[in-house]
C-alpha positions as CSV (number, residue, x, y, z in Angstrom):
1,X,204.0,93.4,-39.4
2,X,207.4,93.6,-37.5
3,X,205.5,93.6,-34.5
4,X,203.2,90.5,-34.9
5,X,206.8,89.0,-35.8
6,X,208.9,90.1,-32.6
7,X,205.4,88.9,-30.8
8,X,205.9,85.3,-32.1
9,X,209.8,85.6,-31.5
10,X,209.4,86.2,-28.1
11,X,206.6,83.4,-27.6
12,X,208.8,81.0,-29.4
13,X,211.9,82.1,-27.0
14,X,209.4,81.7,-24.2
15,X,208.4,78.2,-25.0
16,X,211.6,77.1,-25.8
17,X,212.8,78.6,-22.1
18,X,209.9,76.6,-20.7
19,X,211.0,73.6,-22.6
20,X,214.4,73.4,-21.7
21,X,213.3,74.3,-17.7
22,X,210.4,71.3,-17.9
23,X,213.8,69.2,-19.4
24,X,216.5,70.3,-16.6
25,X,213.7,69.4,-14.3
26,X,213.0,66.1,-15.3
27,X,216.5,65.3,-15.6
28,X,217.1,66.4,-12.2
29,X,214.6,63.9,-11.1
30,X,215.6,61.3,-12.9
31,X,219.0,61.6,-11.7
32,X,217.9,62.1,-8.3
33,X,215.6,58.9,-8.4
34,X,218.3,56.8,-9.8
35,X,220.8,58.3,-7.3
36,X,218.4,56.8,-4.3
37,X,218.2,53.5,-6.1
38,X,221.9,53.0,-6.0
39,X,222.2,54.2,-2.5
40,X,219.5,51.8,-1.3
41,X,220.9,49.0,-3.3
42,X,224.7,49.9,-2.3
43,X,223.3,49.9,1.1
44,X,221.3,46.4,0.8
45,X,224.6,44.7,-0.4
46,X,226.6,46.0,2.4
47,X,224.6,45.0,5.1
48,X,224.2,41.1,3.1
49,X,227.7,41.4,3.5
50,X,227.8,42.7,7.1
51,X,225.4,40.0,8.3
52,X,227.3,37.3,6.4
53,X,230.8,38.5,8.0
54,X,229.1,38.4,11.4
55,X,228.3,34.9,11.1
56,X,230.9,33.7,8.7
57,X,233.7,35.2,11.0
58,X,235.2,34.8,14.4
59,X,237.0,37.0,16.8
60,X,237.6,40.6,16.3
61,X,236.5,40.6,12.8
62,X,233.7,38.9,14.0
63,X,232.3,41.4,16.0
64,X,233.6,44.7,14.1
65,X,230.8,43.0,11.5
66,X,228.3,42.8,14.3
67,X,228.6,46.3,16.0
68,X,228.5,48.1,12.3
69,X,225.1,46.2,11.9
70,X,224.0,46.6,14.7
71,X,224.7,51.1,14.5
72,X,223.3,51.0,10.9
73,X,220.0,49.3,11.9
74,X,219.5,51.6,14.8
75,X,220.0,54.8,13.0
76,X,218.1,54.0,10.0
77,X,215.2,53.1,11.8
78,X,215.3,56.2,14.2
79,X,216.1,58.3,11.3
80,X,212.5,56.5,9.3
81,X,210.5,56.5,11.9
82,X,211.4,60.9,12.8
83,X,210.7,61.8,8.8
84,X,207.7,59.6,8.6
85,X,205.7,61.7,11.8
86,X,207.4,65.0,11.6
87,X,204.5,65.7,8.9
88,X,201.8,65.2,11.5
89,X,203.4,66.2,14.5
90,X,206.2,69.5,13.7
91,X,207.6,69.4,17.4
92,X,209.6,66.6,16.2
93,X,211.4,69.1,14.3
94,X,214.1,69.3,17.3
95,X,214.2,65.8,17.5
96,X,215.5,65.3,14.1
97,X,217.7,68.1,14.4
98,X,219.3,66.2,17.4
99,X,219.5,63.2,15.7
100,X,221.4,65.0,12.7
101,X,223.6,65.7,15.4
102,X,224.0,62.2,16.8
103,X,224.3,60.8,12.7
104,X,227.1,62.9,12.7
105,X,228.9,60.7,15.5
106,X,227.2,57.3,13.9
107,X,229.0,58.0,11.1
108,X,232.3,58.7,12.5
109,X,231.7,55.5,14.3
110,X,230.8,53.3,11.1
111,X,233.8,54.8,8.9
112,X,236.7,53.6,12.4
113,X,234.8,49.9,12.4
114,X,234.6,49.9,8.2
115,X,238.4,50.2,8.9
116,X,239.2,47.8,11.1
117,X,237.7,45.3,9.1
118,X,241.3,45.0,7.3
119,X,243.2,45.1,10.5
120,X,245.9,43.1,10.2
121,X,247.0,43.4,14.1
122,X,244.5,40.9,15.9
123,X,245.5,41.6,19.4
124,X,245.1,45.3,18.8
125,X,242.4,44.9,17.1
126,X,241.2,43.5,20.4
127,X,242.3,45.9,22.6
128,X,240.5,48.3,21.1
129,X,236.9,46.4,21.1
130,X,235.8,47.6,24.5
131,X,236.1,51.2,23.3
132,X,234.6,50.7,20.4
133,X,231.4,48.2,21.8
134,X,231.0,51.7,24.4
135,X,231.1,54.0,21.7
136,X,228.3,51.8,19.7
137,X,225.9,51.5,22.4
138,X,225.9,55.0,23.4
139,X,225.0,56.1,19.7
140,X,222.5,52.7,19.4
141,X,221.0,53.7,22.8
142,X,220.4,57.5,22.1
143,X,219.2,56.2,18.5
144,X,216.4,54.2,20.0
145,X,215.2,56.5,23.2
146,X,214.7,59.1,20.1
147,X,213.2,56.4,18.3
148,X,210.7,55.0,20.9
149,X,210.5,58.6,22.6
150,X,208.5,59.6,18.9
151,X,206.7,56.2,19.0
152,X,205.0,56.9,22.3
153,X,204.1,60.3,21.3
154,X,202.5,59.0,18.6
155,X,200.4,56.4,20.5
156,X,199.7,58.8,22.9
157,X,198.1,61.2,20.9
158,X,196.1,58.3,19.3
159,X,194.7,57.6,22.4
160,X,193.7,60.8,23.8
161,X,191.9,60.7,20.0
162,X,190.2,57.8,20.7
163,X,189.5,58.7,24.5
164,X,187.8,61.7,23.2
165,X,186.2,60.4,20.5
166,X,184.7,57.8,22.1
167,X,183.2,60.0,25.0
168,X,181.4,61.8,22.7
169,X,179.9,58.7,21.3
170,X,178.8,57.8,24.8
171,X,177.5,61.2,25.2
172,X,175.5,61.4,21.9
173,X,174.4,57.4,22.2
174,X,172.8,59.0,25.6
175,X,171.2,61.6,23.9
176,X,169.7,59.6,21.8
177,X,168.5,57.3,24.0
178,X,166.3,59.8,26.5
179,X,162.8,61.1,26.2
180,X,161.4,63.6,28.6
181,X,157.7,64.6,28.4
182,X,158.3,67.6,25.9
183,X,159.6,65.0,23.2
184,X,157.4,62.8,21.4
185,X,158.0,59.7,22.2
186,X,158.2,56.5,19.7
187,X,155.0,55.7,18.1
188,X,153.2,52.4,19.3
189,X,152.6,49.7,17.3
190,X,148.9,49.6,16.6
191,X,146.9,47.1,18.4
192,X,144.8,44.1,16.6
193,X,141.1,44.5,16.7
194,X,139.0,42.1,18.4
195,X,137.5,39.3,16.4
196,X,133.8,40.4,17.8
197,X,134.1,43.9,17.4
198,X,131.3,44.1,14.4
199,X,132.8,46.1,11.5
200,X,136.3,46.2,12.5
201,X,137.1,42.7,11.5
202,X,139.5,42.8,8.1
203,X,139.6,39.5,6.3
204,X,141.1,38.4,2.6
205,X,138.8,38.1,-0.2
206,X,138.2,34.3,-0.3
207,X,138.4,32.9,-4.0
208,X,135.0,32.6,-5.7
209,X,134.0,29.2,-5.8
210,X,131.9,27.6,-8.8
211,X,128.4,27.4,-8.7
212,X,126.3,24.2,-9.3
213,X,125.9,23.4,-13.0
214,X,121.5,23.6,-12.2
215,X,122.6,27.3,-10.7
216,X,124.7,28.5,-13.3
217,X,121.7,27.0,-16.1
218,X,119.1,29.5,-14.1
219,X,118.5,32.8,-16.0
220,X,118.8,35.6,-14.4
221,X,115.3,37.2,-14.0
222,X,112.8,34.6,-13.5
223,X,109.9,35.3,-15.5
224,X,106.8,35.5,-13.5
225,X,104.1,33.1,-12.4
226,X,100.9,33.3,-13.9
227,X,98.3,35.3,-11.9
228,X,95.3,33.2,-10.6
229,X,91.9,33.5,-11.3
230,X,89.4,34.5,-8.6
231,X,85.6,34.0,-8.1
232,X,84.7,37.7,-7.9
233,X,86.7,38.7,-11.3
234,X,84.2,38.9,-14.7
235,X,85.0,36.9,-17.6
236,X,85.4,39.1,-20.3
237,X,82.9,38.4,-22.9
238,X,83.3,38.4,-26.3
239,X,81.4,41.8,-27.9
240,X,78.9,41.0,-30.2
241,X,78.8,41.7,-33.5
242,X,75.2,42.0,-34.4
Protein backbone atom coordinates (compact mmCIF):
# COMPACT_ATOMS: atom_id res chain seq x y z
CA UNK A 1 0.00 0.00 0.00
CA UNK A 2 2.74 2.66 0.87
CA UNK A 3 4.19 1.98 -2.27
CA UNK A 4 1.14 2.31 -4.79
CA UNK A 5 0.96 5.69 -2.64
CA UNK A 6 4.59 7.14 -3.15
CA UNK A 7 3.92 5.81 -6.94
CA UNK A 8 0.95 8.29 -7.28
CA UNK A 9 2.93 10.99 -5.21
CA UNK A 10 5.56 11.06 -7.49
CA UNK A 11 3.26 10.97 -10.76
CA UNK A 12 1.28 13.84 -9.23
CA UNK A 13 4.80 15.78 -8.53
CA UNK A 14 5.54 14.84 -12.09
CA UNK A 15 2.52 16.29 -13.63
CA UNK A 16 2.49 19.14 -11.63
CA UNK A 17 6.35 19.77 -12.82
CA UNK A 18 5.13 19.35 -16.30
CA UNK A 19 2.36 21.70 -15.70
CA UNK A 20 4.15 24.49 -14.34
CA UNK A 21 7.06 23.96 -17.29
CA UNK A 22 4.09 23.75 -20.23
CA UNK A 23 2.92 27.36 -18.07
CA UNK A 24 6.58 29.09 -17.86
CA UNK A 25 6.68 28.18 -21.50
CA UNK A 26 3.71 29.62 -22.71
CA UNK A 27 4.24 32.63 -20.76
CA UNK A 28 7.54 33.01 -22.21
CA UNK A 29 5.87 33.10 -25.50
CA UNK A 30 3.36 35.19 -24.83
CA UNK A 31 5.63 37.71 -23.50
CA UNK A 32 7.91 37.31 -26.25
CA UNK A 33 5.12 37.72 -28.90
CA UNK A 34 3.79 40.78 -27.19
CA UNK A 35 7.38 42.13 -26.79
CA UNK A 36 7.66 42.03 -30.91
CA UNK A 37 4.36 43.71 -31.17
CA UNK A 38 5.48 46.66 -29.32
CA UNK A 39 8.77 46.89 -30.93
CA UNK A 40 7.19 46.78 -34.37
CA UNK A 41 4.58 49.19 -33.38
CA UNK A 42 7.19 51.55 -31.47
CA UNK A 43 9.10 51.25 -34.59
CA UNK A 44 6.04 52.07 -37.09
CA UNK A 45 5.32 55.32 -35.03
CA UNK A 46 8.84 56.47 -35.16
CA UNK A 47 9.39 56.26 -38.61
CA UNK A 48 5.49 58.15 -39.23
CA UNK A 49 7.14 60.55 -37.25
CA UNK A 50 10.59 60.51 -39.03
CA UNK A 51 8.85 60.87 -42.47
CA UNK A 52 6.62 63.62 -41.19
CA UNK A 53 9.69 65.68 -39.64
CA UNK A 54 11.48 65.22 -43.03
CA UNK A 55 8.81 66.96 -44.79
CA UNK A 56 7.31 69.08 -42.19
CA UNK A 57 10.87 70.55 -41.35
CA UNK A 58 13.52 72.62 -42.97
CA UNK A 59 17.20 72.92 -42.56
CA UNK A 60 19.33 70.84 -40.31
CA UNK A 61 16.44 69.38 -38.63
CA UNK A 62 15.24 68.70 -41.86
CA UNK A 63 17.66 66.49 -43.02
CA UNK A 64 18.83 64.79 -39.50
CA UNK A 65 14.92 63.38 -40.11
CA UNK A 66 15.92 62.36 -43.59
CA UNK A 67 19.34 60.64 -43.07
CA UNK A 68 17.77 58.58 -39.82
CA UNK A 69 15.07 57.30 -42.40
CA UNK A 70 16.93 56.76 -44.76
CA UNK A 71 19.80 54.25 -42.33
CA UNK A 72 16.64 52.56 -40.72
CA UNK A 73 15.20 51.58 -44.12
CA UNK A 74 18.40 50.26 -45.37
CA UNK A 75 19.26 48.13 -42.49
CA UNK A 76 15.98 46.66 -41.97
CA UNK A 77 15.72 45.60 -45.28
CA UNK A 78 19.30 44.11 -45.50
CA UNK A 79 18.80 42.68 -42.18
CA UNK A 80 15.04 40.83 -43.75
CA UNK A 81 16.14 39.96 -46.63
CA UNK A 82 19.80 37.87 -44.81
CA UNK A 83 17.30 35.94 -42.18
CA UNK A 84 14.67 35.22 -44.76
CA UNK A 85 17.55 33.02 -47.25
CA UNK A 86 19.94 32.02 -44.69
CA UNK A 87 17.43 28.88 -44.30
CA UNK A 88 18.03 27.89 -47.91
CA UNK A 89 21.32 28.95 -48.57
CA UNK A 90 23.84 28.63 -44.86
CA UNK A 91 26.82 30.48 -46.53
CA UNK A 92 24.99 33.48 -45.79
CA UNK A 93 25.86 32.73 -42.36
CA UNK A 94 29.03 35.13 -42.70
CA UNK A 95 27.13 37.62 -44.28
CA UNK A 96 24.90 38.12 -41.40
CA UNK A 97 27.54 37.95 -39.05
CA UNK A 98 29.12 40.96 -41.00
CA UNK A 99 26.16 42.73 -40.93
CA UNK A 100 25.80 42.29 -37.06
CA UNK A 101 28.94 43.94 -37.22
CA UNK A 102 27.89 46.86 -39.49
CA UNK A 103 24.33 47.14 -37.12
CA UNK A 104 26.60 47.76 -34.55
CA UNK A 105 27.88 51.11 -36.32
CA UNK A 106 24.09 51.80 -37.72
CA UNK A 107 23.11 52.05 -34.45
CA UNK A 108 25.75 54.26 -33.17
CA UNK A 109 24.86 56.29 -36.06
CA UNK A 110 20.96 56.47 -35.42
CA UNK A 111 21.35 57.12 -31.42
CA UNK A 112 24.12 60.73 -32.60
CA UNK A 113 21.22 61.91 -35.35
CA UNK A 114 18.18 60.88 -32.60
CA UNK A 115 20.26 63.51 -30.66
CA UNK A 116 20.58 66.19 -32.73
CA UNK A 117 17.14 66.27 -33.41
CA UNK A 118 16.95 68.71 -30.09
CA UNK A 119 19.98 70.74 -31.12
CA UNK A 120 19.47 73.89 -30.14
CA UNK A 121 22.82 75.33 -32.04
CA UNK A 122 21.70 75.54 -35.78
CA UNK A 123 24.94 76.57 -37.26
CA UNK A 124 26.61 73.71 -35.50
CA UNK A 125 24.24 71.59 -36.18
CA UNK A 126 25.22 72.35 -39.70
CA UNK A 127 28.67 72.02 -39.44
CA UNK A 128 28.41 68.82 -38.56
CA UNK A 129 26.03 67.51 -41.50
CA UNK A 130 28.71 66.65 -43.97
CA UNK A 131 30.16 64.21 -41.31
CA UNK A 132 27.26 62.85 -40.55
CA UNK A 133 25.59 62.47 -44.46
CA UNK A 134 29.38 60.46 -44.93
CA UNK A 135 28.96 58.42 -42.13
CA UNK A 136 25.22 57.47 -43.35
CA UNK A 137 26.03 56.53 -46.77
CA UNK A 138 28.89 54.45 -45.91
CA UNK A 139 26.60 52.21 -43.46
CA UNK A 140 23.39 52.61 -46.22
CA UNK A 141 25.91 51.57 -48.98
CA UNK A 142 27.55 48.50 -47.26
CA UNK A 143 23.74 47.74 -46.03
CA UNK A 144 22.53 47.38 -49.63
CA UNK A 145 25.79 45.63 -51.50
CA UNK A 146 25.05 42.93 -48.65
CA UNK A 147 21.56 43.34 -49.46
CA UNK A 148 21.64 43.04 -53.31
CA UNK A 149 24.94 40.82 -53.01
CA UNK A 150 22.26 37.90 -51.28
CA UNK A 151 19.62 38.90 -53.93
CA UNK A 152 21.73 37.95 -56.83
CA UNK A 153 22.82 34.82 -55.23
CA UNK A 154 19.45 33.95 -54.94
CA UNK A 155 18.55 34.56 -58.60
CA UNK A 156 21.40 33.02 -59.57
CA UNK A 157 20.92 29.80 -58.18
CA UNK A 158 17.24 29.97 -59.52
CA UNK A 159 18.51 30.12 -62.78
CA UNK A 160 21.17 27.55 -62.88
CA UNK A 161 17.68 25.55 -61.48
CA UNK A 162 15.83 26.41 -64.26
CA UNK A 163 18.85 26.09 -66.87
CA UNK A 164 19.10 22.57 -65.65
CA UNK A 165 15.86 21.81 -65.35
CA UNK A 166 14.89 22.77 -68.42
CA UNK A 167 17.71 20.76 -70.34
CA UNK A 168 16.52 17.86 -69.05
CA UNK A 169 13.15 18.58 -70.40
CA UNK A 170 14.69 19.08 -73.78
CA UNK A 171 16.51 15.99 -73.43
CA UNK A 172 13.58 13.76 -72.25
CA UNK A 173 10.97 15.67 -74.89
CA UNK A 174 13.76 14.12 -77.39
CA UNK A 175 13.59 10.92 -76.14
CA UNK A 176 10.31 10.79 -76.42
CA UNK A 177 10.06 11.83 -79.60
CA UNK A 178 12.59 9.14 -81.57
CA UNK A 179 11.89 5.75 -82.89
CA UNK A 180 14.59 3.53 -84.26
CA UNK A 181 13.72 0.20 -85.99
CA UNK A 182 14.00 -1.85 -82.54
CA UNK A 183 11.01 0.22 -81.06
CA UNK A 184 7.60 -0.29 -82.21
CA UNK A 185 6.45 2.36 -83.69
CA UNK A 186 2.81 4.08 -83.21
CA UNK A 187 0.09 2.09 -84.43
CA UNK A 188 -1.71 3.24 -87.72
CA UNK A 189 -4.99 4.15 -87.92
CA UNK A 190 -6.89 1.36 -89.70
CA UNK A 191 -7.86 1.98 -93.16
CA UNK A 192 -11.76 2.13 -94.47
CA UNK A 193 -12.68 -0.76 -96.59
CA UNK A 194 -13.77 -0.33 -100.02
CA UNK A 195 -17.40 0.08 -100.82
CA UNK A 196 -17.15 -3.03 -103.46
CA UNK A 197 -15.16 -5.20 -101.47
CA UNK A 198 -18.14 -7.99 -101.07
CA UNK A 199 -18.41 -8.88 -97.38
CA UNK A 200 -16.41 -6.21 -95.89
CA UNK A 201 -19.00 -3.52 -96.24
CA UNK A 202 -20.44 -2.65 -92.47
CA UNK A 203 -23.70 -0.70 -92.60
CA UNK A 204 -26.37 0.29 -89.71
CA UNK A 205 -29.42 -1.66 -89.33
CA UNK A 206 -32.02 0.34 -91.20
CA UNK A 207 -35.36 0.70 -89.19
CA UNK A 208 -37.98 -1.93 -90.24
CA UNK A 209 -40.52 -0.40 -92.16
CA UNK A 210 -44.39 -1.47 -92.18
CA UNK A 211 -45.65 -3.81 -94.37
CA UNK A 212 -48.76 -3.36 -96.64
CA UNK A 213 -52.06 -3.86 -94.70
CA UNK A 214 -52.93 -6.98 -97.75
CA UNK A 215 -49.22 -8.31 -96.58
CA UNK A 216 -49.63 -8.17 -93.05
CA UNK A 217 -53.59 -9.96 -93.54
CA UNK A 218 -51.58 -12.99 -95.38
CA UNK A 219 -51.06 -16.03 -92.99
CA UNK A 220 -48.15 -17.33 -92.71
CA UNK A 221 -48.18 -20.80 -94.42
CA UNK A 222 -50.31 -20.78 -97.33
CA UNK A 223 -52.35 -23.80 -97.42
CA UNK A 224 -51.89 -25.72 -100.52
CA UNK A 225 -53.57 -25.85 -103.92
CA UNK A 226 -55.64 -28.54 -104.74
CA UNK A 227 -53.89 -31.33 -106.81
CA UNK A 228 -55.40 -31.78 -110.43
CA UNK A 229 -56.97 -34.59 -111.80
CA UNK A 230 -55.26 -36.46 -114.67
CA UNK A 231 -56.58 -38.76 -117.52
CA UNK A 232 -54.59 -41.83 -116.60
CA UNK A 233 -55.61 -41.78 -112.65
CA UNK A 234 -58.79 -44.37 -111.81
CA UNK A 235 -61.78 -43.11 -110.25
CA UNK A 236 -62.14 -44.82 -107.19
CA UNK A 237 -65.36 -46.67 -107.28
CA UNK A 238 -67.59 -47.12 -104.66
CA UNK A 239 -67.35 -51.03 -103.33
CA UNK A 240 -70.35 -52.86 -103.55
CA UNK A 241 -72.33 -54.09 -101.06
CA UNK A 242 -74.06 -57.07 -102.54
Amino acid sequence: MEAVVAVFALLFMLFLGLGAYATVKAVGAAKRGVDRTLTQARRTVEDHTLRAKSLAQIGPAGEIAQLRLKLRTSMRATQDALHARVAQDESLKESIGLFERLSAHGHELDDDLKRLESEPDRAALAERLPALRERTRRITDSADSLRWAARDRAHRFADDDLDSLSTQIDVETGALRHWTGSEPAPPPWPEAPAADSPGTRQTWPETPRSEPAEESARPAITPPASRPTYPWQKKHRPESTT
